[in-house]
N, C-alpha and C positions, 0 to 999 in steps of 0.2 A: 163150379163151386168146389171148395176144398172141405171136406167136411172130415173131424175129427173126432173121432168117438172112442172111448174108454169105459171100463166099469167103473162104479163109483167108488171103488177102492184104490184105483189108478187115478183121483181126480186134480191132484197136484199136478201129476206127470202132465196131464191130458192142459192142464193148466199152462205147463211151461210150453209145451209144444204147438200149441195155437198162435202163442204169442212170439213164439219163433216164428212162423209161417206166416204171421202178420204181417213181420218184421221186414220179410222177405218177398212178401207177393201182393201187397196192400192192405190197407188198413178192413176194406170189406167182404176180400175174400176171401175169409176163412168160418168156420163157425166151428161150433160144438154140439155134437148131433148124440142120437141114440141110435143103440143098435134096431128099433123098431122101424128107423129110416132107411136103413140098409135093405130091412125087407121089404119097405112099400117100393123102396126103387126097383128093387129085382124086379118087377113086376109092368114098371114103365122107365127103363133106364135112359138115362142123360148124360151129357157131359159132368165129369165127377172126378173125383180123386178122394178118394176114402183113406185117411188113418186113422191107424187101427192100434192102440193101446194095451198090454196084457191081455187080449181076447180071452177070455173065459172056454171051457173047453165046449158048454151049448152054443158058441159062436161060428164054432169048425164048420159045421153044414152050409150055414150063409156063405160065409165066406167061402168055400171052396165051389161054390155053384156060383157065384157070383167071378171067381176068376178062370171057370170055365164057360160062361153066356155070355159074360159082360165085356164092352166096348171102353176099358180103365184104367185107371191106377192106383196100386193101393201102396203105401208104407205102412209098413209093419213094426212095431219097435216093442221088443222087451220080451217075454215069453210067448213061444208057440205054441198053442194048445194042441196035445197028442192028434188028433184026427186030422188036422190039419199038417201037423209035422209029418204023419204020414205021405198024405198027399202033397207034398213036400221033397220027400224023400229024408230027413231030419229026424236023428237022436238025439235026446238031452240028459242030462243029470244034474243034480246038484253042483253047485262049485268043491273044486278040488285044495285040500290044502295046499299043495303048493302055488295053486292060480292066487289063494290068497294071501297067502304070505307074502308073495313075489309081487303084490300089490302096490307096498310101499317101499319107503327110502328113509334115509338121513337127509339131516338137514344141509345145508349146500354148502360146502370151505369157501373162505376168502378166496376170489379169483377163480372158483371153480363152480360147478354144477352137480345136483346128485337126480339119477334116477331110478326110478322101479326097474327090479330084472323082467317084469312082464311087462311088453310090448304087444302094440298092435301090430301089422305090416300089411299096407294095400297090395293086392296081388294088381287088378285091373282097373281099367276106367269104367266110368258109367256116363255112356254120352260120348264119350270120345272126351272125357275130362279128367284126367290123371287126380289122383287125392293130392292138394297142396304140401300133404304132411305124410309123406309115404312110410315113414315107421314114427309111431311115438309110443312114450312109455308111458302108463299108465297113471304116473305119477312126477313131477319132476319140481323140482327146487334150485333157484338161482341165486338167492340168498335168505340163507338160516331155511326156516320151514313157512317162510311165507309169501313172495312171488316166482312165478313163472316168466320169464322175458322170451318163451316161444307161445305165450299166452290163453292157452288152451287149458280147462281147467283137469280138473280130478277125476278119475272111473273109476269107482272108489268097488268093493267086495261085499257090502256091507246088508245090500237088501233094501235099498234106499232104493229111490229114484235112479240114483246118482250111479250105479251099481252093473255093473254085466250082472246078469237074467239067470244063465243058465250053463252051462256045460255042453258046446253043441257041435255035435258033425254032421256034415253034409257034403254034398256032393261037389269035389273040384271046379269041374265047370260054372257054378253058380257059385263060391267061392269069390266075394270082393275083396275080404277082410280076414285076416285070422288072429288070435291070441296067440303069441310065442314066450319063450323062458327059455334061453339061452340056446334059441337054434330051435326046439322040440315045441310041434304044435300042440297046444292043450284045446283049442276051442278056436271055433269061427265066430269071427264077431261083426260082418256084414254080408249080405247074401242077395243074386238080382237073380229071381226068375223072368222068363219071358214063355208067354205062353199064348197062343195063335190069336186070343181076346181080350188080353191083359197083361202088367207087370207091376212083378211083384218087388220091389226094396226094402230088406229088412237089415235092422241094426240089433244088438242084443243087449238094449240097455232101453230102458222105457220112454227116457227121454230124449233117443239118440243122440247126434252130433252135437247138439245144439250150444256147446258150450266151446266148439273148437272149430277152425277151418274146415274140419271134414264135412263142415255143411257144405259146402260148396256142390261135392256129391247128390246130395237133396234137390239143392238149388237144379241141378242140372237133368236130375232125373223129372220134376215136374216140369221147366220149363221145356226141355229137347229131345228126353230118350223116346225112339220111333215116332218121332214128331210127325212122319208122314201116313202114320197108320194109328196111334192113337192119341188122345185127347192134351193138350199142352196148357198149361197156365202160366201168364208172363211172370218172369221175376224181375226186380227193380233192382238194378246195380248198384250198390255201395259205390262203385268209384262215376264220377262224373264223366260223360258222354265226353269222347272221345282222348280219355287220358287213358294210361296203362299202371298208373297207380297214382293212392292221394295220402300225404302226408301232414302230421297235423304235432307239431310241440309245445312245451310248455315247461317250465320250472316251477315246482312247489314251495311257494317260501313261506319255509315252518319255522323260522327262526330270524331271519334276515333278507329282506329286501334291495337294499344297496350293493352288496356284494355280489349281486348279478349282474350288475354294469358291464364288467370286462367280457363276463359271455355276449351279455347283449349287442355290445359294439362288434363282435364277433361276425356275429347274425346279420349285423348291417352291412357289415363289409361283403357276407356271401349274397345278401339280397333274399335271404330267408325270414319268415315270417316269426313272432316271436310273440311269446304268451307267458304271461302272471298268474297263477295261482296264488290270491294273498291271504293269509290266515291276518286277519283283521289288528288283531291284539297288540301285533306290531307299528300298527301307524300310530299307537299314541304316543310316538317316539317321532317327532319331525322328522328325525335324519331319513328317516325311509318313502318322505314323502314325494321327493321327484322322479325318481326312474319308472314309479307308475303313469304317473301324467306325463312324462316322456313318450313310453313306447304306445300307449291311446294314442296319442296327436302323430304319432309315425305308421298308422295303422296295423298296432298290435294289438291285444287283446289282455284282458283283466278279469278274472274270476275269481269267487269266493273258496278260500278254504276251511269257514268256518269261524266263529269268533273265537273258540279257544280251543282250537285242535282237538275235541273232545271224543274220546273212540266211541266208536257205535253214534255218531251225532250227539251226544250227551245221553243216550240210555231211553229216550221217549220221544213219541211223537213231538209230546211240547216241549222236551229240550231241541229238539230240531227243527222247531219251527225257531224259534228263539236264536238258536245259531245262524240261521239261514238269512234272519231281519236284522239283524246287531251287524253282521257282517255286509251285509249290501248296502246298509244305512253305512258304516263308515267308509268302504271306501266310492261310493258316491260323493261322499263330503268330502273326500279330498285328490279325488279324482275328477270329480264331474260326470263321470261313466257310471251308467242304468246298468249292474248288472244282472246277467241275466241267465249268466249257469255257474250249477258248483263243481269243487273238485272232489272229493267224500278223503277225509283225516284217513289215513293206515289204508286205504282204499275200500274202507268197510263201508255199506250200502244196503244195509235192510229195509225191510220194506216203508217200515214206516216212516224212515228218511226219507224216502221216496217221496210219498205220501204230503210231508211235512212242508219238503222241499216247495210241491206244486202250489200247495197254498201257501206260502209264504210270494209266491209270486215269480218263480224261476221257469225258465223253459226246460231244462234239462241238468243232467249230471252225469258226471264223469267218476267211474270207479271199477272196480274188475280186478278180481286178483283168486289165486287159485284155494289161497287159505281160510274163506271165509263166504257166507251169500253168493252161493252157488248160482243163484238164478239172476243173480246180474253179471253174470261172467258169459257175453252174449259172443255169438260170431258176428250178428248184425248189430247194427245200431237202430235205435228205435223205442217202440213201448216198450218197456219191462211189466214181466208177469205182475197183475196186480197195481197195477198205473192206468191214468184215465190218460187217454187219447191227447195228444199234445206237450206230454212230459217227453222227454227223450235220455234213453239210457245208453253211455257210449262206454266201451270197456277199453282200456289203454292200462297193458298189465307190464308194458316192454320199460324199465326201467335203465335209462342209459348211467350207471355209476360207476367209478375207479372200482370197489368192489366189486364187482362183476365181470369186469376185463379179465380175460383168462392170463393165466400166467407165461403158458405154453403154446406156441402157433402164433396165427392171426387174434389179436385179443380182442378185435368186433368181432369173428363169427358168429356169437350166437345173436347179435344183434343185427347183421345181414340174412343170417338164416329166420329170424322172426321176420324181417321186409318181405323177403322173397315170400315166407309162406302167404304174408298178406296180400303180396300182389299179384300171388297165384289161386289165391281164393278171393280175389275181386273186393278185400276188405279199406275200407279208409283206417291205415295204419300212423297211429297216436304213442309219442314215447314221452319219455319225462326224465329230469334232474332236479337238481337243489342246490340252492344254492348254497354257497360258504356259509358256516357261520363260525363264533368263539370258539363253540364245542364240538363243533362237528365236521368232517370235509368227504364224508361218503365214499370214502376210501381213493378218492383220489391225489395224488401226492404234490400237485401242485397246478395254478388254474391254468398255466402253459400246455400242461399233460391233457388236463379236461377240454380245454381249446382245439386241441391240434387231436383228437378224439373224434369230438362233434364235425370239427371241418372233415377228415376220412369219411366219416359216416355219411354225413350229408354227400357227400362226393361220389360215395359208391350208390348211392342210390337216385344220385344225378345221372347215374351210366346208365342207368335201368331201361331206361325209355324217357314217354313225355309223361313226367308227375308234376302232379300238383301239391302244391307247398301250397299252406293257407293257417292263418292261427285259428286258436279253436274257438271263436264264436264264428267266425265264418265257416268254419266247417261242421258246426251243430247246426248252426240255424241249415245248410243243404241237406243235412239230415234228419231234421225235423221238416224241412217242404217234401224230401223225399218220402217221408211215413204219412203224410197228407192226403200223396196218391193213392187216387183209388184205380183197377183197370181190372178188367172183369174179359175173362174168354169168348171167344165166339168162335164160329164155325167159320173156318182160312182164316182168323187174327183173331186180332184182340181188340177191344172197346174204352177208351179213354172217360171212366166215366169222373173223377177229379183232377186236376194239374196242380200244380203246383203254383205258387206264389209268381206273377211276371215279374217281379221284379229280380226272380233267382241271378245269384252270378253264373251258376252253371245247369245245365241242361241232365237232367233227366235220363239213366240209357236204362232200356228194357229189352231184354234177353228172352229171345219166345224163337220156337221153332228152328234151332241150328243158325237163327240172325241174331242183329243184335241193334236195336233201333234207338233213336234221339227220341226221346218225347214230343210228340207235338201238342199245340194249345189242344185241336178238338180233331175226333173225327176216327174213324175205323181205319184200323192200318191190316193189307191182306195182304 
């Protein structure tokens, strides 16, 4: 079991980060414990993985007796408490002005990108798994001050959740991670003990990774680090058993419908898979009514963007339930297609959208962006904090637009450099466009330009290996059978205790112990 414990001061954090782990290792392996379970285990220890939230500095003795007796693993996130930094070897202070000034940025030029002069930089692997994302900045901007297209959200100075901890040195050797400002280390911001009865992995933000690739790190320390000498817990792979990456599109039509044709036929000519996001308000306009009942009957896919693009889903639960019915009700009537998830307007996704979404009758939704609802800006796909079981939250923050093409160089890199990171963090990577409209063309200069764009792209990430292309209700609904799973540790493997739906189009892979297995229907895999 994975058991998660904070003070109740921390109980947001402890919040997000369960539901990260959920995300990641099944829907019932995880729980939220007290520090009073810490001390009955010491006393008869088991198979375990303790995280450990802002520990309080009366928490130091447990825990440091515990990673000297115990058979485990703990992560650790967000501040040290002195006795235990001690035993440690670990100084802290306060944040430094210049760690937080050097926080942020400007907003991003046309064709360019802006980011934070503070940086992280992974020194080592954990597992023998390199960080996906071996330097990022703490802040970055791809267009104006509101997405990221390397998709990782904000680590912001502030005291939040969201926030580096503390001011912290420690010793090179256990050194994963450090803060940098132009060359000069200010602070460590990842750290792996290993200790003759346990290990330890800590991050210096309460919430860790959990909003960027660097989970992948997490991922690898619970499922493989000394998998031959302590305890392991399977993690469930984002990408389907036996691909090397999976890829999922869509176009957002916030204005025009129609005008997607020429990309569309596009798609058809590469034999890529093609997805509708429809903001409703538009089909009471005939003209835009074929190209949806086109790409349905060509097995593409159609989702709601809402009835009237409304930011925040209209401001309230019951505006957003209301969005969510008006918009599924019309394009059912003139599509024929049940839908069955949304896209979220501006990519804003509060909870109570959430919320609103599930009872209006949607399986999932799609949102993620670095400038807003931090806690749907997931690395995994899956429950979002504060969602009942069966909702599914997917974050696609990579925005393919003419604006965003760099001026100078290769003008996809930062949009092969978001692929790579996601299929180096094992993630199912989702991008997006829009189509034309009267007023708008997203900075692209002509749909020849946007065409022969998309065909590069698609092309370089045809070179990558074997990926899957799939639109996105086929690749929500794998992601929702995937968070369905349940599988629970045992002593040499692990225990299939849920599967997923037979009828999946694809197979299930689970990462345990330095392997990396297919799901099967039933049964102990050692």
């Amino acid at each position: 079991m994975i058991h998660v414990v904070c003070p109740g001061s921390s109980a947001q954090a402890g919040a997000v980060v369960a539901a990260a782990l959920q995300r990641s290792c099944g829907c019932t392996r995880v729980d939220k414990n007290s520090i009073a379970r810490l001390a009955r285990w010491l006393n008869k220890p088991s198979r375990a993985c303790w995280v450990l939230i802002d520990p309080p500095e009366t928490w130091s003795d447990l825990i440091v007796q515990a990673l000297q007796t115990t058979k485990a693993k703990f992560l650790l996130l967000g501040t040290i408490p002195p006795i235990l930094a001690g035993y440690l070897e670990v100084t802290s202070a306060p944040l430094a002005e210049d760690l937080i000034e050097g926080a942020s940025c400007a907003p991003a030029p046309v064709c360019g990108y802006s980011e934070s002069p503070v940086s992280i930089y992974y020194q080592r692997a954990v597992a023998d798994v390199e960080c996906p994302i071996p330097c990022r900045p703490l802040l970055r901007y791809d267009f104006a001050d509101e997405w990221n297209n390397l998709g990782f959200g904000a680590i912001r100075t502030d005291g939040s959740i969201w926030s580096i901890s503390r001011q912290v040195q420690m010793p090179p050797q256990v050194t994963v991670a450090d803060v940098s400002l132009n060359g000069r280390t200010l602070s460590a911001y990842a750290g792996l003990w290993d200790f003759p009865m346990a290990g330890l992995l800590w991050f210096n933000r309460p919430v860790g990774p959990v909003d960027s690739q660097e989970w992948r790190l997490v991922e690898s320390f619970i499922a493989n680090h000394r998998h031959s000498e302590l305890p392991c817990w399977p993690v469930l792979s984002e990408i389907p058993h036996g691909y090397s990456a999976a890829v999922t599109m869509r176009l957002d039509c916030d204005e025009d419908v129609e005008s997607a044709r020429d990309l569309w036929n596009a798609y058809r000519r590469m034999g890529i898979p093609f997805s509708l996001a429809v903001h409703s308000a538009i089909l009471a306009d005939s003209h835009h009514h074929g190209l949806p009942g086109e790409i349905v009957s060509r097995g593409g896919a159609i989702l709601s963007h809402t009835a009237t693009h409304a930011p925040d889903w209209g401001g309230s639960y019951e505006a957003a339930c209301n969005e969510g019915v008006i918009s599924s009700n019309a394009i059912a009537s003139v599509t024929g297609h049940s839908v069955r998830y949304a896209v979220s307007p501006f990519h804003q996704t509060p909870d109570y959208a959430r919320t609103a979404l599930a009872d209006a009758g949607y399986a999932g939704c799609i949102g993620g962006i670095i400038r807003n609802d931090p806690d749907f800006l997931m690395a995994r796909a899956g429950t979002p904090p504060g969602s009942s079981e069966g909702f599914i939250g997917h974050s696609q923050q990579c925005m393919l637009h003419g604006d965003c093409m760099l001026s100078s160089g290769d003008s996809l890199a930062i949009f092969k450099q978001a692929f790579d990171q996601a299929r180096a963090g094992r993630a199912f990577f989702g991008y997006l466009d829009h189509p034309f409209s009267e007023r708008y063309q997203y900075g692209w200069a002509s749909e020849e330009q946007r065409i022969a764009m998309h065909e590069e792209f698609i092309a370089y990430m045809q070179r990558s290996g074997h990926v899957l292309f799939c639109n996105e209700d086929d690749a929500m609904d794998f992601l929702g059978q995937k968070a369905a799973v349940s599988v629970s540790s045992e002593v040499g493997g692990f225990q299939i205790d849920t599967t997923p739906d037979q009828q999946a189009k694809w197979s299930v892979a689970v990462e345990y112990a330095g392997d990396v297995h297919c799901l099967p229907e039933t049964g102990l895999m050692l």
